[in-house]
PQR file with spaces between the fields and no chain letter, atoms N, CA, C, O and H, PARSE charges and radii, in Angstrom:
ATOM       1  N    UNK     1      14.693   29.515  -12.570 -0.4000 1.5000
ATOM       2  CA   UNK     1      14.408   29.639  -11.160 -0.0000 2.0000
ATOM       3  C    UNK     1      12.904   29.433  -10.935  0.5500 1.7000
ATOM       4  O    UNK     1      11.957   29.826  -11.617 -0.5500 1.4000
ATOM       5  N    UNK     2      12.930   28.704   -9.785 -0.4000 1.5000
ATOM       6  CA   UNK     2      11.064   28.390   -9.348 -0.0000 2.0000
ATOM       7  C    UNK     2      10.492   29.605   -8.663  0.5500 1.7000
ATOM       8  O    UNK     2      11.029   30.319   -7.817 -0.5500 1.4000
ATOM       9  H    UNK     2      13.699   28.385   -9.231  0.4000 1.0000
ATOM      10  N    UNK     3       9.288   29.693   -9.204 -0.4000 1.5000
ATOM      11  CA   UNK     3       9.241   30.979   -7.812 -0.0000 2.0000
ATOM      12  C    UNK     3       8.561   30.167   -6.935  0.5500 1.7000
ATOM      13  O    UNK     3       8.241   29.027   -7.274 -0.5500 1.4000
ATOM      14  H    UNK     3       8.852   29.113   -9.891  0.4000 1.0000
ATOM      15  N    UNK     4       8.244   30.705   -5.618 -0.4000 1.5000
ATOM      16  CA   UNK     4       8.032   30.336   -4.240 -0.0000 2.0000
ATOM      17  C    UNK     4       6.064   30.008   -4.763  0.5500 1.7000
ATOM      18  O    UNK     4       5.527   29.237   -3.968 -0.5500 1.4000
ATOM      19  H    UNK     4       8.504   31.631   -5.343  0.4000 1.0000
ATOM      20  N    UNK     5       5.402   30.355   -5.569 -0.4000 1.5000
ATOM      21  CA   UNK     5       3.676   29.432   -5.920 -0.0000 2.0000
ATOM      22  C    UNK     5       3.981   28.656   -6.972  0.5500 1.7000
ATOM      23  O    UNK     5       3.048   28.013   -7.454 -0.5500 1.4000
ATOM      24  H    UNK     5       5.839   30.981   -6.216  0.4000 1.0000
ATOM      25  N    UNK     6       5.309   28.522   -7.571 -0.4000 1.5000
ATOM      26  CA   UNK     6       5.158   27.148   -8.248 -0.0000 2.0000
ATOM      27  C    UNK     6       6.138   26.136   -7.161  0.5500 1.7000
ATOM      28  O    UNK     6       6.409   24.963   -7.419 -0.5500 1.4000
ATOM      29  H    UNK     6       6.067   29.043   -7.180  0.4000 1.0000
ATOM      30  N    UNK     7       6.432   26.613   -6.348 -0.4000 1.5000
ATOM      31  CA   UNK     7       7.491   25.554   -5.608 -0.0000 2.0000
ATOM      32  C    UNK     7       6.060   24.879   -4.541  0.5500 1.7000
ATOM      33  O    UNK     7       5.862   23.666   -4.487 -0.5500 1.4000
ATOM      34  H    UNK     7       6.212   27.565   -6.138  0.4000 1.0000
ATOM      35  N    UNK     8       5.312   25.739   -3.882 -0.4000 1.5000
ATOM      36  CA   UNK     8       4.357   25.647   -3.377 -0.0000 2.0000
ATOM      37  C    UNK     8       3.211   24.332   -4.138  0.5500 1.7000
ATOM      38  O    UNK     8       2.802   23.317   -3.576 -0.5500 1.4000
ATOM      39  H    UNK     8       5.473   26.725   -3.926  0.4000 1.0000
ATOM      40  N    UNK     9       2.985   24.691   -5.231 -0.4000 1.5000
ATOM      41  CA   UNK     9       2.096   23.928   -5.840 -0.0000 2.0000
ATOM      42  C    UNK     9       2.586   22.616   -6.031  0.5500 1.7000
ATOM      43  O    UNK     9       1.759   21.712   -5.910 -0.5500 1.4000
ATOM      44  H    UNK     9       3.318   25.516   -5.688  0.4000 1.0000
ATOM      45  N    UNK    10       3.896   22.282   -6.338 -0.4000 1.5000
ATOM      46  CA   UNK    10       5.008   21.476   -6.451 -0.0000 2.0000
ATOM      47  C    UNK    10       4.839   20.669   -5.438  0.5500 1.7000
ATOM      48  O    UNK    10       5.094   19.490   -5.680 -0.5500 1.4000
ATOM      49  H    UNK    10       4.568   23.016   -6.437  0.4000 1.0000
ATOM      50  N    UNK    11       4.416   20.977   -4.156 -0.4000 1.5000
ATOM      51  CA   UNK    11       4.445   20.503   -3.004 -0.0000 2.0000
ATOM      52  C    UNK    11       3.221   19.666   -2.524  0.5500 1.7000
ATOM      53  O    UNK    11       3.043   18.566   -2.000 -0.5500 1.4000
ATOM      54  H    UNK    11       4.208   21.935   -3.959  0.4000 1.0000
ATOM      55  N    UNK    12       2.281   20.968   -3.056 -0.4000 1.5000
ATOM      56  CA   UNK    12       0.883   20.116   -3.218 -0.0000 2.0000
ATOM      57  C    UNK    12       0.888   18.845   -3.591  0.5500 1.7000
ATOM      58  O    UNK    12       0.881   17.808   -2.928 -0.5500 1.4000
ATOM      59  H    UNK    12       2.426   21.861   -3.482  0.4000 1.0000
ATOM      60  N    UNK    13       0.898   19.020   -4.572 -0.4000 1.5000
ATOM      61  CA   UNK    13       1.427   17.804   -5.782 -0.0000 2.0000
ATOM      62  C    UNK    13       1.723   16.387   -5.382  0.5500 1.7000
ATOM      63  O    UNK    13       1.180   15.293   -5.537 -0.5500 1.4000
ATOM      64  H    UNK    13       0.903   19.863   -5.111  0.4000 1.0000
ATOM      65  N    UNK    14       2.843   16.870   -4.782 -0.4000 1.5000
ATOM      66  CA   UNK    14       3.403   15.553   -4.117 -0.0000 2.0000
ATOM      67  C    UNK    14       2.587   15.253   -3.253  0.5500 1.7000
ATOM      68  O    UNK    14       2.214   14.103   -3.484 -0.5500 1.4000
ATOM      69  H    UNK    14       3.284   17.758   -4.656  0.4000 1.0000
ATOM      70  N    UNK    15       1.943   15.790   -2.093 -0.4000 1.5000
ATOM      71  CA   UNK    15       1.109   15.689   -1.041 -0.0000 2.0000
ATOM      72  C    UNK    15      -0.309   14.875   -1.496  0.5500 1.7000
ATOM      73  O    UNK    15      -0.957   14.269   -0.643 -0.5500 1.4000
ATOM      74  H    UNK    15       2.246   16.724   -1.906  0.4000 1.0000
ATOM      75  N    UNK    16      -0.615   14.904   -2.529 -0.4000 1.5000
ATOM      76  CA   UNK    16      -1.841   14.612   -2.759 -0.0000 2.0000
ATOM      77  C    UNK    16      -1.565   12.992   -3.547  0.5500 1.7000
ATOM      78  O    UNK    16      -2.275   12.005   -3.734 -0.5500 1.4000
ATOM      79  H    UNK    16      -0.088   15.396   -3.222  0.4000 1.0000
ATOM      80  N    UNK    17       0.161   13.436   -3.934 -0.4000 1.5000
ATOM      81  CA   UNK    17       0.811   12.075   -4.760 -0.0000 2.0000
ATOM      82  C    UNK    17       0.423   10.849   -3.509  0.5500 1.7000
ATOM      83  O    UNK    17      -0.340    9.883   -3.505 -0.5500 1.4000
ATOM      84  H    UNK    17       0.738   14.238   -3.782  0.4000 1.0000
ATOM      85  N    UNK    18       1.478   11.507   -2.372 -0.4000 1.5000
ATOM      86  CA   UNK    18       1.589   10.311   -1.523 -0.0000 2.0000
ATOM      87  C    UNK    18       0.167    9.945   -0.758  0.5500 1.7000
ATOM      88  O    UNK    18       0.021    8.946   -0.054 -0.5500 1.4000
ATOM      89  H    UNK    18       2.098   12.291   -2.375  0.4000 1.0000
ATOM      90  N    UNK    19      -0.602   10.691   -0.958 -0.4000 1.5000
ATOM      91  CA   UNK    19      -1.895   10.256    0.246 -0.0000 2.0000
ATOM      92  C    UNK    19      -2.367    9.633   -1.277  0.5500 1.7000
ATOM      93  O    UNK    19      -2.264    8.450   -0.954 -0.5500 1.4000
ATOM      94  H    UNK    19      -0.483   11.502   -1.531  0.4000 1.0000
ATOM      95  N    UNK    20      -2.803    9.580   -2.681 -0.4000 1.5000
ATOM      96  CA   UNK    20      -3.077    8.519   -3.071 -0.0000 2.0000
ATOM      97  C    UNK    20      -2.469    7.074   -3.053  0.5500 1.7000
ATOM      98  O    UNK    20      -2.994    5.961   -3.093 -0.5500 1.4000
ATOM      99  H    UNK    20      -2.887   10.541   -2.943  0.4000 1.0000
ATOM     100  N    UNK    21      -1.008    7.552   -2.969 -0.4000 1.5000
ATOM     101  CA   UNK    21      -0.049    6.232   -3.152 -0.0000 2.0000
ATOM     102  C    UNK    21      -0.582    5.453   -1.819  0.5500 1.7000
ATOM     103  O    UNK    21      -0.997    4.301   -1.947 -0.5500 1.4000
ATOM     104  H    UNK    21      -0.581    8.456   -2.936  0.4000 1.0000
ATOM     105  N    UNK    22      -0.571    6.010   -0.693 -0.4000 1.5000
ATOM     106  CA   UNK    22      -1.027    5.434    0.519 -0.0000 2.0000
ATOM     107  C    UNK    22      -2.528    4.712    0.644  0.5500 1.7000
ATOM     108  O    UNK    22      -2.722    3.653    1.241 -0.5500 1.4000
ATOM     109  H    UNK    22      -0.234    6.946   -0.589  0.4000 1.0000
ATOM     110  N    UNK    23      -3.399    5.382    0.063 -0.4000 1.5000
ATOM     111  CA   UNK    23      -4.278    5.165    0.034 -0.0000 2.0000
ATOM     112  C    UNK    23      -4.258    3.409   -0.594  0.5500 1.7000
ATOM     113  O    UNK    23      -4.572    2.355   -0.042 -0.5500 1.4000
ATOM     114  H    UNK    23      -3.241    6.242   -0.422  0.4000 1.0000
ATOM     115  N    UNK    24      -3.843    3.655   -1.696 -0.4000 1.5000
ATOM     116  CA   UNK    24      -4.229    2.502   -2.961 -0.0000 2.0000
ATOM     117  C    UNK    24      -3.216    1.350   -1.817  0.5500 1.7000
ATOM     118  O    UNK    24      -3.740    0.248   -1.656 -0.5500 1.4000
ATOM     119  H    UNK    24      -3.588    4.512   -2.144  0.4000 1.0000
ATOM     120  N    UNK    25      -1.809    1.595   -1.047 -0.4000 1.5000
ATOM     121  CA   UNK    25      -1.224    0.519   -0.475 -0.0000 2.0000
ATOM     122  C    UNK    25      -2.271   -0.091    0.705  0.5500 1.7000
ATOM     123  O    UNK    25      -2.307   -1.266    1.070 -0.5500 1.4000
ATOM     124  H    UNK    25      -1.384    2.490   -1.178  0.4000 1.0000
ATOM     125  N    UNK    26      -3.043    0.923    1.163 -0.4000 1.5000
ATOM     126  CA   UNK    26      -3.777    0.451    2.403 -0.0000 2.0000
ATOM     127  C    UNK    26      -4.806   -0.726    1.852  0.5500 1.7000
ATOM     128  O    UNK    26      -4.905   -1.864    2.310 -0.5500 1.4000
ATOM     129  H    UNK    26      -3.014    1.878    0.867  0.4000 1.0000
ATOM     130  N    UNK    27      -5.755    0.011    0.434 -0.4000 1.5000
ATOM     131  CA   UNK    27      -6.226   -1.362    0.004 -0.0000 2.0000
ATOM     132  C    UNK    27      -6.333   -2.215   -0.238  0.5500 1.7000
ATOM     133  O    UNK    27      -7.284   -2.991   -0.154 -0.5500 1.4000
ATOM     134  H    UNK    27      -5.674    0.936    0.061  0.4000 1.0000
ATOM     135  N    UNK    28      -4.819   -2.340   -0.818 -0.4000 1.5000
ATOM     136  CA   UNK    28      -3.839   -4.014   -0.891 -0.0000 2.0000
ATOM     137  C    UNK    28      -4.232   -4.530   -0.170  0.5500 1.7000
ATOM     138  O    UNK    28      -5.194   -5.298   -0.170 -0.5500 1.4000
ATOM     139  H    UNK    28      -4.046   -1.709   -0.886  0.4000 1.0000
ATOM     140  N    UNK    29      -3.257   -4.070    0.960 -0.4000 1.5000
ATOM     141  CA   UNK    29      -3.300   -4.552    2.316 -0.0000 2.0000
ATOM     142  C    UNK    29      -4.455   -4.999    2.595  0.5500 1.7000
ATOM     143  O    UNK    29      -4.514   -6.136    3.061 -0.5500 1.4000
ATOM     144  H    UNK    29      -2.475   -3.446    0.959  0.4000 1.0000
ATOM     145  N    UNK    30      -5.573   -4.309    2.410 -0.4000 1.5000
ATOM     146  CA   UNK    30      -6.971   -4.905    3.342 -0.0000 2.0000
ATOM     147  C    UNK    30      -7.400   -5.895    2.060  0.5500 1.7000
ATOM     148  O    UNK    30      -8.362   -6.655    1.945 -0.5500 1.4000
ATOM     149  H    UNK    30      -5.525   -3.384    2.031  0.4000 1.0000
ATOM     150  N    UNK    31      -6.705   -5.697    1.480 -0.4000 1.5000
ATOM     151  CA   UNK    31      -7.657   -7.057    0.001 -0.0000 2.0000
ATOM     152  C    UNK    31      -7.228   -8.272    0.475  0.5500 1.7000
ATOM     153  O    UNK    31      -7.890   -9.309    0.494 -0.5500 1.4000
ATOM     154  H    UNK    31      -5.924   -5.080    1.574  0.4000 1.0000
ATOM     155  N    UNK    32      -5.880   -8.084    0.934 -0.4000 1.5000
ATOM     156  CA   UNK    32      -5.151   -9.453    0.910 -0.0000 2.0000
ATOM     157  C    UNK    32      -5.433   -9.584    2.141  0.5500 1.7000
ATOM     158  O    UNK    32      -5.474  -10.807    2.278 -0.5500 1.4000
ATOM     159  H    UNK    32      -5.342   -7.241    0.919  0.4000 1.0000
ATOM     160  N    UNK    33      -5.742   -8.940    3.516 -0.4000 1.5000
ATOM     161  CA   UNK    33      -6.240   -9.490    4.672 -0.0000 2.0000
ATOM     162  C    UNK    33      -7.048  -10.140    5.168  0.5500 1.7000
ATOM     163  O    UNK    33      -7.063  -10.919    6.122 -0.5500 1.4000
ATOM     164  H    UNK    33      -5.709   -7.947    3.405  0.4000 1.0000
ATOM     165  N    UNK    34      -7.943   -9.689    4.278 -0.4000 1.5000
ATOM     166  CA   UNK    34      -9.430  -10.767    4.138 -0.0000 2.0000
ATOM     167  C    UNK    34      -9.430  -11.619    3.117  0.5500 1.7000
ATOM     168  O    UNK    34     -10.457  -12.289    3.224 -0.5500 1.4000
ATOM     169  H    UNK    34      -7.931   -9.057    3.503  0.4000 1.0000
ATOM     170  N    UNK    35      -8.903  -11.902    2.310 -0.4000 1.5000
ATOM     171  CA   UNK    35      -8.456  -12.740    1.231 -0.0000 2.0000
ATOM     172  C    UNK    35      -8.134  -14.242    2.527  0.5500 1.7000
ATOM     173  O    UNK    35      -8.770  -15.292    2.615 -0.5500 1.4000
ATOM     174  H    UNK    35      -8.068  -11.358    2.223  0.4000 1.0000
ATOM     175  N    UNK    36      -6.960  -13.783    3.342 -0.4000 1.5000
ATOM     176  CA   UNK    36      -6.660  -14.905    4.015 -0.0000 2.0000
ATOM     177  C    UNK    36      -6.897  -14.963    5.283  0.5500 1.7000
ATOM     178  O    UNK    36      -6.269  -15.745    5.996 -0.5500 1.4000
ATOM     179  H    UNK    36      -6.444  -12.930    3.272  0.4000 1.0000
ATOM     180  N    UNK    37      -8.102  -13.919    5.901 -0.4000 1.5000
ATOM     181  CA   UNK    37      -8.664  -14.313    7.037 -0.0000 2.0000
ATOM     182  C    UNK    37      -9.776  -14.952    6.611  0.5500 1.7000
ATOM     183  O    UNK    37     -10.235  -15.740    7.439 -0.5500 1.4000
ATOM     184  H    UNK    37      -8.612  -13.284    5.322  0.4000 1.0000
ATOM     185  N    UNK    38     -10.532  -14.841    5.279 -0.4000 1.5000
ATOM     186  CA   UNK    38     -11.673  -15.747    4.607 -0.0000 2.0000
ATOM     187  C    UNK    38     -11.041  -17.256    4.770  0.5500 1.7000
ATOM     188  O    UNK    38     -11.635  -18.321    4.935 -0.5500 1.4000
ATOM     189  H    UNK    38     -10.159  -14.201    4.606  0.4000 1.0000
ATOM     190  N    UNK    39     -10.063  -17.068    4.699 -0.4000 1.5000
ATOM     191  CA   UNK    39      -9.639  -18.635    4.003 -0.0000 2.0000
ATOM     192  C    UNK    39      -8.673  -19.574    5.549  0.5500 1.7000
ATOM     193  O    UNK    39      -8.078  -20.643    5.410 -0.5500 1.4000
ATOM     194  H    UNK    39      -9.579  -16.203    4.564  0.4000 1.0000
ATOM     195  N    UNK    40      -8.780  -18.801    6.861 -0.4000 1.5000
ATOM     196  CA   UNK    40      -8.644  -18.680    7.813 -0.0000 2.0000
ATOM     197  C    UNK    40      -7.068  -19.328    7.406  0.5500 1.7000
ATOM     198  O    UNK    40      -7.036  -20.553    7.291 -0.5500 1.4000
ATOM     199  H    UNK    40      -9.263  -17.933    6.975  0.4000 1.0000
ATOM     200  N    UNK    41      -6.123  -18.778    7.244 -0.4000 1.5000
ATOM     201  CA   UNK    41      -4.813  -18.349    7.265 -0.0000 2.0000
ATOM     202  C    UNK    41      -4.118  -17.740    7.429  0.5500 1.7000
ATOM     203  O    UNK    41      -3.332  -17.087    6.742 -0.5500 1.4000
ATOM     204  H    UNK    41      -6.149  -17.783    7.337  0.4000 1.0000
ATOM     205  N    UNK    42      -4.399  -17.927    8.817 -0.4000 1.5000
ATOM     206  CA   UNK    42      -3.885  -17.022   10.319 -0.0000 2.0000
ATOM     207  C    UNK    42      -2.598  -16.858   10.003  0.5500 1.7000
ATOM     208  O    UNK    42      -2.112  -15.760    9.732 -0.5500 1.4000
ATOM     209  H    UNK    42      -5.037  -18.457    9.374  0.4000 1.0000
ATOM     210  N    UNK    43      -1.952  -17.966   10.018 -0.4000 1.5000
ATOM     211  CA   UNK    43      -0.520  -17.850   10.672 -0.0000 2.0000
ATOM     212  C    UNK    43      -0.288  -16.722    8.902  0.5500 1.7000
ATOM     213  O    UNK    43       0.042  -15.542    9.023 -0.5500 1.4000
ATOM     214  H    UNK    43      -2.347  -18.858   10.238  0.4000 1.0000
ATOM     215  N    UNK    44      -0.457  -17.165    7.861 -0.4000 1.5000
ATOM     216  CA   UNK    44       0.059  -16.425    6.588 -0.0000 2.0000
ATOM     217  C    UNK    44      -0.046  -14.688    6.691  0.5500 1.7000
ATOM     218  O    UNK    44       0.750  -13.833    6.303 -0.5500 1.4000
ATOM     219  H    UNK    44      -0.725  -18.124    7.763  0.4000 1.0000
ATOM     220  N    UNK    45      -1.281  -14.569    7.333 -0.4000 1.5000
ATOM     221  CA   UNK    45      -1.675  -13.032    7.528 -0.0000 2.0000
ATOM     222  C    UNK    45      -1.164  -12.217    8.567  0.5500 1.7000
ATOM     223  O    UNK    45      -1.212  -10.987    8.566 -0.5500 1.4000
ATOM     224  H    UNK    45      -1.927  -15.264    7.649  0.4000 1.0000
ATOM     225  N    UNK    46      -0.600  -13.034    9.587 -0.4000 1.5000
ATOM     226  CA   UNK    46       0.371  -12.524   10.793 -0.0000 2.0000
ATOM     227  C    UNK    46       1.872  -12.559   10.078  0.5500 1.7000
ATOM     228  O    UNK    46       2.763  -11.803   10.465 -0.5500 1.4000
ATOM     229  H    UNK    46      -0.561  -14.034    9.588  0.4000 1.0000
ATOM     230  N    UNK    47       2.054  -13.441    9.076 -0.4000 1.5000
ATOM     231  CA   UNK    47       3.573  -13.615    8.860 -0.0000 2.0000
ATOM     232  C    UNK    47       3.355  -12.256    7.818  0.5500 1.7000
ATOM     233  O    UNK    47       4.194  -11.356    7.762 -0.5500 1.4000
ATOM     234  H    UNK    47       1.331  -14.056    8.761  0.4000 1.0000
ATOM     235  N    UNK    48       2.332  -12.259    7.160 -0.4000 1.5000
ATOM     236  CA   UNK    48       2.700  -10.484    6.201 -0.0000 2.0000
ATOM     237  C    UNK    48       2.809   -9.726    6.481  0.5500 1.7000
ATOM     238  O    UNK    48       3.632   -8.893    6.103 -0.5500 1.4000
ATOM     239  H    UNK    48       1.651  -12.990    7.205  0.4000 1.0000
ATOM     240  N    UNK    49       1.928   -9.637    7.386 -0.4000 1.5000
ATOM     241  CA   UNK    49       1.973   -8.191    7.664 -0.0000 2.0000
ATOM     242  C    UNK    49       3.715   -7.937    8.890  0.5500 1.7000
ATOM     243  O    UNK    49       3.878   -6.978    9.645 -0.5500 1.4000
ATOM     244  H    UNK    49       1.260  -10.314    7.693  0.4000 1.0000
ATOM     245  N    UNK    50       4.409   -8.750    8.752 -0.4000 1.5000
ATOM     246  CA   UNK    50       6.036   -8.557    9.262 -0.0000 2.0000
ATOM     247  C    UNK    50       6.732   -8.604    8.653  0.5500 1.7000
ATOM     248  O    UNK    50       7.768   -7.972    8.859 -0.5500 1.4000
ATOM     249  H    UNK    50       4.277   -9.529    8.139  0.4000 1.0000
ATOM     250  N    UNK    51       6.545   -9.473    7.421 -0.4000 1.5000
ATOM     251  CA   UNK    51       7.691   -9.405    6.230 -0.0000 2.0000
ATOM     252  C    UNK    51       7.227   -9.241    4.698  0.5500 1.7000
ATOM     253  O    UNK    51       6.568   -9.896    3.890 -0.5500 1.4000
ATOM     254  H    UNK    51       5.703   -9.986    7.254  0.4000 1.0000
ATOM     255  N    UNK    52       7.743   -8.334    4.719 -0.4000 1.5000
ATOM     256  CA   UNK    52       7.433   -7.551    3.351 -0.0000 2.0000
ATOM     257  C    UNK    52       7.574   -8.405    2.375  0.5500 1.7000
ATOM     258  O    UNK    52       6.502   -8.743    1.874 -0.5500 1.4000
ATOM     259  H    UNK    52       8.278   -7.802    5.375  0.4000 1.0000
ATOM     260  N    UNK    53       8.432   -8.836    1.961 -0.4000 1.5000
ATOM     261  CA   UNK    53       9.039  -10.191    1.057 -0.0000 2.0000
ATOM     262  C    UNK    53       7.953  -11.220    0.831  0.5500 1.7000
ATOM     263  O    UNK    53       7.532  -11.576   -0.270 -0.5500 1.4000
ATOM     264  H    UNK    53       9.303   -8.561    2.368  0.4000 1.0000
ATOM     265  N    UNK    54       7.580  -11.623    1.938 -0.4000 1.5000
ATOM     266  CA   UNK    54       6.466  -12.822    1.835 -0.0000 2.0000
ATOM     267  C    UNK    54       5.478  -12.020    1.517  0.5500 1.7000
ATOM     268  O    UNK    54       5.161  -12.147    0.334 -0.5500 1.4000
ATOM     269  H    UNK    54       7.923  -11.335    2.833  0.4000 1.0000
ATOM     270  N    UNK    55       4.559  -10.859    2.386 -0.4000 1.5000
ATOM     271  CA   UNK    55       3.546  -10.511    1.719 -0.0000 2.0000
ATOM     272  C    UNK    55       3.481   -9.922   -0.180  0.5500 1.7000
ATOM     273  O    UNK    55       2.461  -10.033   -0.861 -0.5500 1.4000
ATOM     274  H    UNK    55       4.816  -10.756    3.347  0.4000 1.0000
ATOM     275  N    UNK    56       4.863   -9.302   -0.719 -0.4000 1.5000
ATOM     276  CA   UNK    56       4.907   -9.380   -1.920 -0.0000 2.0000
ATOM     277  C    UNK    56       4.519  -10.405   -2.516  0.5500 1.7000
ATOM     278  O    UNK    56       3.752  -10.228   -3.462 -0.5500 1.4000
ATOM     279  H    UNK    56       5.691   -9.212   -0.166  0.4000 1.0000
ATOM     280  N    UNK    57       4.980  -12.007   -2.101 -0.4000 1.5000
ATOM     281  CA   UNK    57       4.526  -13.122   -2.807 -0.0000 2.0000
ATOM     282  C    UNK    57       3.079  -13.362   -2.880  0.5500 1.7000
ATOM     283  O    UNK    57       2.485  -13.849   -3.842 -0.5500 1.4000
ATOM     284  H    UNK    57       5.603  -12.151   -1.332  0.4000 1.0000
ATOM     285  N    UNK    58       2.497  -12.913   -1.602 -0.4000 1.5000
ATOM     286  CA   UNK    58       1.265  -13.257   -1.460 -0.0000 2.0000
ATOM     287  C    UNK    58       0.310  -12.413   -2.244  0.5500 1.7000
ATOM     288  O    UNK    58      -0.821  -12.827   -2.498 -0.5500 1.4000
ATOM     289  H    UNK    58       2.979  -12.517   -0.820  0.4000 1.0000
ATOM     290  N    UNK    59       0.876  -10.855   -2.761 -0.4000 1.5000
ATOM     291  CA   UNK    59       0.136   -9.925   -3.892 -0.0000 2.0000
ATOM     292  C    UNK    59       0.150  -10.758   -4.848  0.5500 1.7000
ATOM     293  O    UNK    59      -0.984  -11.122   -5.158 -0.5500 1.4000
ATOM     294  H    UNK    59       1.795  -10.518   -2.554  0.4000 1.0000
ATOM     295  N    UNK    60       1.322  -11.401   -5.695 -0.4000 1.5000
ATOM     296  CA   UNK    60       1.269  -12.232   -6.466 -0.0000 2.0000
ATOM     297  C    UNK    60       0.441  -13.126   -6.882  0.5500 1.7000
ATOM     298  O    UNK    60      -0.291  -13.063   -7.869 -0.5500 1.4000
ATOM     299  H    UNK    60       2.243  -11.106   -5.443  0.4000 1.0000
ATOM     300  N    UNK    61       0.609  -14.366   -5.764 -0.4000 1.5000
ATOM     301  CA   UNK    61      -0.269  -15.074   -5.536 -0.0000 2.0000
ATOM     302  C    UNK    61      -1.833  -15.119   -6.143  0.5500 1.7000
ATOM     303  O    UNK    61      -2.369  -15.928   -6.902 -0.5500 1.4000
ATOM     304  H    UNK    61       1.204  -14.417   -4.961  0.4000 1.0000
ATOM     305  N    UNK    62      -2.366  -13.835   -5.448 -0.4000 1.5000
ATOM     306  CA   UNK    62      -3.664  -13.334   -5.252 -0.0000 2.0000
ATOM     307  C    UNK    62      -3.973  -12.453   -6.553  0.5500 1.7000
ATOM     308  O    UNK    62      -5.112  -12.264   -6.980 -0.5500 1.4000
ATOM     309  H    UNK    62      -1.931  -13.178   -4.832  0.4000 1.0000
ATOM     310  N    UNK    63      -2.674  -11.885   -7.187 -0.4000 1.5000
ATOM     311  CA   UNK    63      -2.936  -10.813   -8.585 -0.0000 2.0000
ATOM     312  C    UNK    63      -3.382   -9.655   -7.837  0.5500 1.7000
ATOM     313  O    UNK    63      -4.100   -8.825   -8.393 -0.5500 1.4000
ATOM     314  H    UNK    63      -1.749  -12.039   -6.840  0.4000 1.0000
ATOM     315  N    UNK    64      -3.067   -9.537   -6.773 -0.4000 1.5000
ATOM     316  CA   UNK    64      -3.482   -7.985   -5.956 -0.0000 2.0000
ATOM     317  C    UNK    64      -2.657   -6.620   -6.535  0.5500 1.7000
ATOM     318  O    UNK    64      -2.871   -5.513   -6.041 -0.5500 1.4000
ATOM     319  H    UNK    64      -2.483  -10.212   -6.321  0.4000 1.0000
């Protein structure tokens, strides 16, 4: 059985999991935004940021 300060800490945990996980996705994101607003590839940087699928290719692409 957990007690209620390890279920607590447990929670932390995760909390601090997802605001890094978030964190590190936001930087993607801004790597690869300027990646192809440098390279003025408008239409590519409007089409990612709507479809997940294509912007995966474009991490690729880039080794992001």
């Amino acid at each position: 059985m957990i007690s209620y300060a390890e279920e607590r800490g447990e929670k932390r945990g995760e909390k601090k999991g997802e605001k890094k996980g978030i964190k590190k996705g936001e930087n993607r994101l801004g790597m690869l935004m300027k990646i192809l607003l440098d390279d003025k590839r408008y239409a590519d940087a409007k089409r990612a940021s709507e479809d997940e699928k294509y912007r995966e290719q474009l991490y690729k692409e880039f080794e992001i």
